[in-house]
C-alpha positions in Angstrom: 79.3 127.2 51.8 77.0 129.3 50.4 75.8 131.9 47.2 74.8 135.2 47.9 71.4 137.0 46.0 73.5 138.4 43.2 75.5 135.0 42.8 78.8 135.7 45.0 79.8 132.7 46.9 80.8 132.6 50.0 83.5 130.0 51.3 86.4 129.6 54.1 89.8 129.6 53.0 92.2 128.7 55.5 91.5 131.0 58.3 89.2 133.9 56.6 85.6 134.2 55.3 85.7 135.6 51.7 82.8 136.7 49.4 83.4 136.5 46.0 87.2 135.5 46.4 87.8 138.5 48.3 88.5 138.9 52.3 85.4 139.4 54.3 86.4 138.2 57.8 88.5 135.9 60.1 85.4 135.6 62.2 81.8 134.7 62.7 79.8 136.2 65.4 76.5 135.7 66.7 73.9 138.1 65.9 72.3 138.4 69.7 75.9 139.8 70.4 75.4 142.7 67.8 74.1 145.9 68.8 72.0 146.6 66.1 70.7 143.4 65.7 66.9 144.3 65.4 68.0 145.8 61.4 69.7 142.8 61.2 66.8 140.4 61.8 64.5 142.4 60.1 66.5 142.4 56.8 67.6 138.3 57.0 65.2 137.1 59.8 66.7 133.8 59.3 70.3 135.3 60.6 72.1 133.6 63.5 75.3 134.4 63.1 77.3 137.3 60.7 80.1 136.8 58.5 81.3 140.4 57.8 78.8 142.1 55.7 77.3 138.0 55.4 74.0 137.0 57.4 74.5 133.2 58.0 71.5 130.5 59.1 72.4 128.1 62.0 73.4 125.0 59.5 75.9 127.7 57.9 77.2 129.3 60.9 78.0 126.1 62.2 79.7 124.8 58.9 81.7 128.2 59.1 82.6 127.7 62.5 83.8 124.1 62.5 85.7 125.2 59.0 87.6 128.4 60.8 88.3 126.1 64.2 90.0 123.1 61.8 91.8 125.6 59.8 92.8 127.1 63.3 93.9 123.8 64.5 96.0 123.1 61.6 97.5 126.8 61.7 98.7 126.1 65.3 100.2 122.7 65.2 101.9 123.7 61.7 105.6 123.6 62.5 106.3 126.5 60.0 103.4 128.8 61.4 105.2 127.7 64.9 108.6 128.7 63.6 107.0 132.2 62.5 105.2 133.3 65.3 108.3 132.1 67.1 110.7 134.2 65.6 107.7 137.3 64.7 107.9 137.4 68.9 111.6 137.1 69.1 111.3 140.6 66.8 108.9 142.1 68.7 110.8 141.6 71.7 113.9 143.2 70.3 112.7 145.9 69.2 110.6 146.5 72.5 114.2 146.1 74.2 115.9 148.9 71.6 117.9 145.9 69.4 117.8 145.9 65.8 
């Protein structure tokens, strides 16, 4: 998706954001909804959106957003990911109800 100023690349995988092959975040949020978005813009005045640590321009907020919502979409109609959160709620329930 992109290459950071000292050469780490950024890229989806799946449902997460990484930098340099390492988790950065499951989510990309836009900067006029960060409260301290004036430092922002004045560091990357070309920010939209942030990855993490990662100031993103529209074009590559959007390609990260599209990325995480197909990713997302694939997640939820995955009948394995079903059959986890399935029985990962069946546990949480028992063990709210005292059952182990």
């Amino acid at each position: 998706m992109k290459t950071t100023q000292d050469g780490r690349k950024v890229e989806v995988v799946g449902r997460a954001i990484t930098l340099g092959g390492r988790l950065e975040t499951d989510e990309v949020v836009p900067v006029k909804d960060i409260p301290n978005r004036k430092a922002i813009l004045a560091i990357a005045p070309d920010a939209v959106y942030l990855a993490g640590r990662i100031a993103l321009t529209e074009a590559e907020g959007k390609i990260a957003l599209e990325a995480l919502a197909k990713a997302e979409q694939q997640f939820l109609t995955n009948p394995k990911a079903i059959e986890e959160r399935f029985r990962y709620a069946a546990r949480a329930r028992e063990a709210e109800l005292g059952i182990e």
